[in-house]
N, C-alpha and C positions, 0 to 999 in steps of 0.2 A: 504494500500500500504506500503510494507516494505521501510527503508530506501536506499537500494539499488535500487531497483524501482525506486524511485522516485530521485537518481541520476544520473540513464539513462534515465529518460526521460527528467528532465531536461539539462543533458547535449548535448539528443539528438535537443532541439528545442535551445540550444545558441550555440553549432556547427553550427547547419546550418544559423541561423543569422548572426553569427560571421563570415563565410564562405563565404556568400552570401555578405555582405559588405565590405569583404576585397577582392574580385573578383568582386564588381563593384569601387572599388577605390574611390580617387575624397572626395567632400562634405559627400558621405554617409559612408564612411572611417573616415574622419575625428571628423566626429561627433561621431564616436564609441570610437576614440582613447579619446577623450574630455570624456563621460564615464568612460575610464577606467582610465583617470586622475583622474577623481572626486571618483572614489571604492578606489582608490592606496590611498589618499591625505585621504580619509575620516575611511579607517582601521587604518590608519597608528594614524591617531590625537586618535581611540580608544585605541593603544594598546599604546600610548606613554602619552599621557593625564591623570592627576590622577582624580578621578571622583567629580566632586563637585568645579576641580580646577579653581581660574578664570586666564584668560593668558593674551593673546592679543586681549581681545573684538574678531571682527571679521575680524580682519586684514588678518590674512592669507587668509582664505576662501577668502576676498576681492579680494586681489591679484590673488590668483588662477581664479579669474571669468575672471579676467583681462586676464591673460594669455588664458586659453580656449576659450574666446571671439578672441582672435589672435589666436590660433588654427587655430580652425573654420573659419575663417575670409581668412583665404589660406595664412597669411604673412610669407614672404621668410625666410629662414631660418637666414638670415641674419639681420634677426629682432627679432625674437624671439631668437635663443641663449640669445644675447645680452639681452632681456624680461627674460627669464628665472635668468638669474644672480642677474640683478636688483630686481626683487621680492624675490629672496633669501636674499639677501645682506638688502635689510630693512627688513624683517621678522625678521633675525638675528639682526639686529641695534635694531630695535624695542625689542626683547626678553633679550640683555644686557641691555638696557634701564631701562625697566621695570623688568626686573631680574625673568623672568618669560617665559613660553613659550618655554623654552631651544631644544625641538625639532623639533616643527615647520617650523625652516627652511629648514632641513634634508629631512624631507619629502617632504616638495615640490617640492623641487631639487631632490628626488629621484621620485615622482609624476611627474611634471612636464617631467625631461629629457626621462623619462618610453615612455609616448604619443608622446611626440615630436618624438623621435627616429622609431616608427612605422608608425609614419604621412611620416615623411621625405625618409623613405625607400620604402613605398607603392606607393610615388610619382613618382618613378624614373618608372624604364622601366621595362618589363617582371622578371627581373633575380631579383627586388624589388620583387612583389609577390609572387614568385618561395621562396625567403628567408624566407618570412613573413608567408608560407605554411609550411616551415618546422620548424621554429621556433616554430608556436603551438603543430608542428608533438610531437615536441620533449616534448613540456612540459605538454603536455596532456599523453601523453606517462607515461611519469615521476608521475605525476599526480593520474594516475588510477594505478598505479604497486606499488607507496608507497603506498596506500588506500587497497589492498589486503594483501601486506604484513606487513601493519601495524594491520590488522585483525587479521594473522598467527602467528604474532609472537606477538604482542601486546608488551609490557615492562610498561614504566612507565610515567604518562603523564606528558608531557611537559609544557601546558598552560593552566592549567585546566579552567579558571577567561576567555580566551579568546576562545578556542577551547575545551570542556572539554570532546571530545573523542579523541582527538589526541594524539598519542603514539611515 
């Protein structure tokens, strides 16, 4: 199976999970956005982490279980913001502490607000879903047309260490 192959089929079986979960909403939404917190939070410790480095033990991770466990758990937004800040703000205390860890905060806050933001949008009413359909519209879109014409035109790679066909 060529590579192309094999990322239309897999794109075609997490389209339609994706699809299928975010048209039934609720718990089984939730628990996808809590996923894509943990792919967001767990790229992001790869490409910013140096390999061999030690940080913050498992603090962050910690934190993040914390928060996705409130995801999942349905608490109001009004809980979580305020959650999400708090686990930033010690990750950060914790990484000047220890002088160490310097991105881990960023990420989570950038993890973290990612899921929140698609939980809290999915939750609302039809024109929530209707948003959250074109949001992927757009970046699946975006997605598959730089993938082509990063083929056509190719250039020079960008990440070789993280992505080493990406141009």
């Amino acid at each position: 199976m060529s590579n192309l192959q094999l990322r239309i089929v897999s794109a075609i079986v997490l389209a339609i999970i994706t699809l299928g979960l975010t048209w039934i909403g609720g718990l089984p939404f939730r628990l996808l956005c809590a996923v894509i917190v943990a792919a967001i939070f767990y790229e992001w410790t790869r490409m910013s982490r140096p390999t061999g480095a030690t940080g913050l033990d498992f603090l962050p991770e910690a934190l993040l279980v914390v928060f996705i466990g409130a995801l999942i758990g349905g608490l109001a937004a009004s809980w979580l913001l305020p959650l999400v800040a708090a686990i930033v703000a010690a990750t950060a205390i914790a990484a000047s502490v220890r002088k160490t860890g310097q991105w881990d905060a960023s990420g989570l806050a950038y993890a973290a607000v990612s899921g929140l933001s698609l939980a809290l949008l999915r939750d609302g009413d039809r024109s929530g879903l209707i948003a959250i359909l074109f949001l992927f519209a757009v970046v699946w879109a975006t997605d598959i047309l730089a993938y082509f014409v990063g083929r056509a035109v190719g250039g020079p790679k960008l990440a070789p260490s993280i992505s080493p066909d990406k141009t």
